[in-house]
C-alpha positions in Angstrom: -0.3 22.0 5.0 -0.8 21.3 8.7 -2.1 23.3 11.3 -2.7 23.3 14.5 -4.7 26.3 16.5 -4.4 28.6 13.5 -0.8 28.2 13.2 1.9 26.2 11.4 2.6 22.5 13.4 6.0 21.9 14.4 7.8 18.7 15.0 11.3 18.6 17.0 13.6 16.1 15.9 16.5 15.0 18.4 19.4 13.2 17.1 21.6 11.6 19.7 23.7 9.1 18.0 27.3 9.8 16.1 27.5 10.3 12.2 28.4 6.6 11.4 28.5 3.9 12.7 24.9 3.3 13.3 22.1 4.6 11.0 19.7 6.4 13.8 21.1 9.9 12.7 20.7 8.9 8.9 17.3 8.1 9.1 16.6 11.3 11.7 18.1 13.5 8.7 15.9 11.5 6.2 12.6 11.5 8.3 13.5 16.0 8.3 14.1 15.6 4.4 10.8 13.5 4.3 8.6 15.5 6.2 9.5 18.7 4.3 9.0 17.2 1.1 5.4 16.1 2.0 4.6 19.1 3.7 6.6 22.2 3.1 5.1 24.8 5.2 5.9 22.7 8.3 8.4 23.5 10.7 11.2 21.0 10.9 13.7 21.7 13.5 16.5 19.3 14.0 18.4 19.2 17.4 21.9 17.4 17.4 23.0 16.1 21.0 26.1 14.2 22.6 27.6 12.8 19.5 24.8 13.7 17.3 27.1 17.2 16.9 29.0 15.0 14.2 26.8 15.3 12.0 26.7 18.3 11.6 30.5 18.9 11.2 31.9 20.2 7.8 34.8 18.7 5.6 33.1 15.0 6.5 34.7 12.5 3.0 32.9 9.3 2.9 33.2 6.7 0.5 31.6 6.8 -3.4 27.8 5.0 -2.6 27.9 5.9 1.4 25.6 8.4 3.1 26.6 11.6 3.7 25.2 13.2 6.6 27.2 16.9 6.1 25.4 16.9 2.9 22.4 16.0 3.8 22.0 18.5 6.2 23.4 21.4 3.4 20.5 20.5 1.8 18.1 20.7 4.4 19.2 24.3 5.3 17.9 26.1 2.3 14.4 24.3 3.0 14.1 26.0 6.4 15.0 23.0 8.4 16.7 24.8 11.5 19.6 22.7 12.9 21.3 23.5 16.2 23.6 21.7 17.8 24.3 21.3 21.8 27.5 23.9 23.0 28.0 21.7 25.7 28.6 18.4 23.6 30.6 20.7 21.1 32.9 21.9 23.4 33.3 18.2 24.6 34.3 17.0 21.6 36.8 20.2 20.8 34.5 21.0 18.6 33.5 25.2 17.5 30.3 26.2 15.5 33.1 27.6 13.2 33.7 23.8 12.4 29.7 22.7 11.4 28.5 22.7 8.5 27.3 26.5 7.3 23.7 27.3 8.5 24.2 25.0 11.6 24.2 26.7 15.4 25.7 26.3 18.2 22.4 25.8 20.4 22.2 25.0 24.1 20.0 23.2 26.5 17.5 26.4 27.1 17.2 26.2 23.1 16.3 22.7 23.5 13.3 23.0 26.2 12.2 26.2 24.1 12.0 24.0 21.4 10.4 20.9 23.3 7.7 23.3 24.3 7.1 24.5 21.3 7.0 21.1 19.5 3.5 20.1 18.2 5.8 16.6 18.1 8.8 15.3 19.2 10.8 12.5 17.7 14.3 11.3 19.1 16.7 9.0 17.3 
């Protein structure tokens, strides 16, 4: 268990790049999985930004042996990872909170610097 000043540490992760394509996300989701599984009392929040919100989107098919973010972040939920995604980059891409993955908010910018400044870390992919 960490701790920092009598309480809990946090670490904010910030995902900015789309579902596929490249593997930043992936290995953001897997670095949230990680650090829960190693230390389960921590606070894991995930932040998804620009096309990060992707992601997060549910209905994602992939092909039999390739990653599946949408399902990696359903499982991530029920360990108390909190995942919000940017209202501004949702809206962008047409995209609704009715339309992520359940357990996934909409979050915005204000959400993010709350978060930031509550961060005991901060980790962007």
């Amino acid at each position: 268990m960490l701790y920092s000043y009598g309480r809990c540490m946090s670490v904010l992760l910030i995902l900015n790049n789309p579902a596929y394509g490249t593997e930043r996300s992936y290995n953001g989701l897997r670095l949230a999985r990680q650090l829960k599984k190693e230390n389960p009392d921590l606070d894991v929040r995930v932040f998804l930004i620009g096309d990060a919100v992707s992601c997060a989107v549910s209905g994602q098919k992939t092909h039999d042996g390739y990653y599946n973010l949408e399902r990696m972040i359903r499982a991530l939920i029920p360990k108390k990872v909190a995942i919000k995604c940017c209202g501004t980059c949702l809206d962008a891409r047409g995209l609704t909170e009715g339309s992520l993955v359940s357990g996934a908010k909409q979050g915005s910018m204000s959400d993010l610097a709350k978060w930031t400044s509550e961060a005991d870390k901060a980790v962007t992919f």
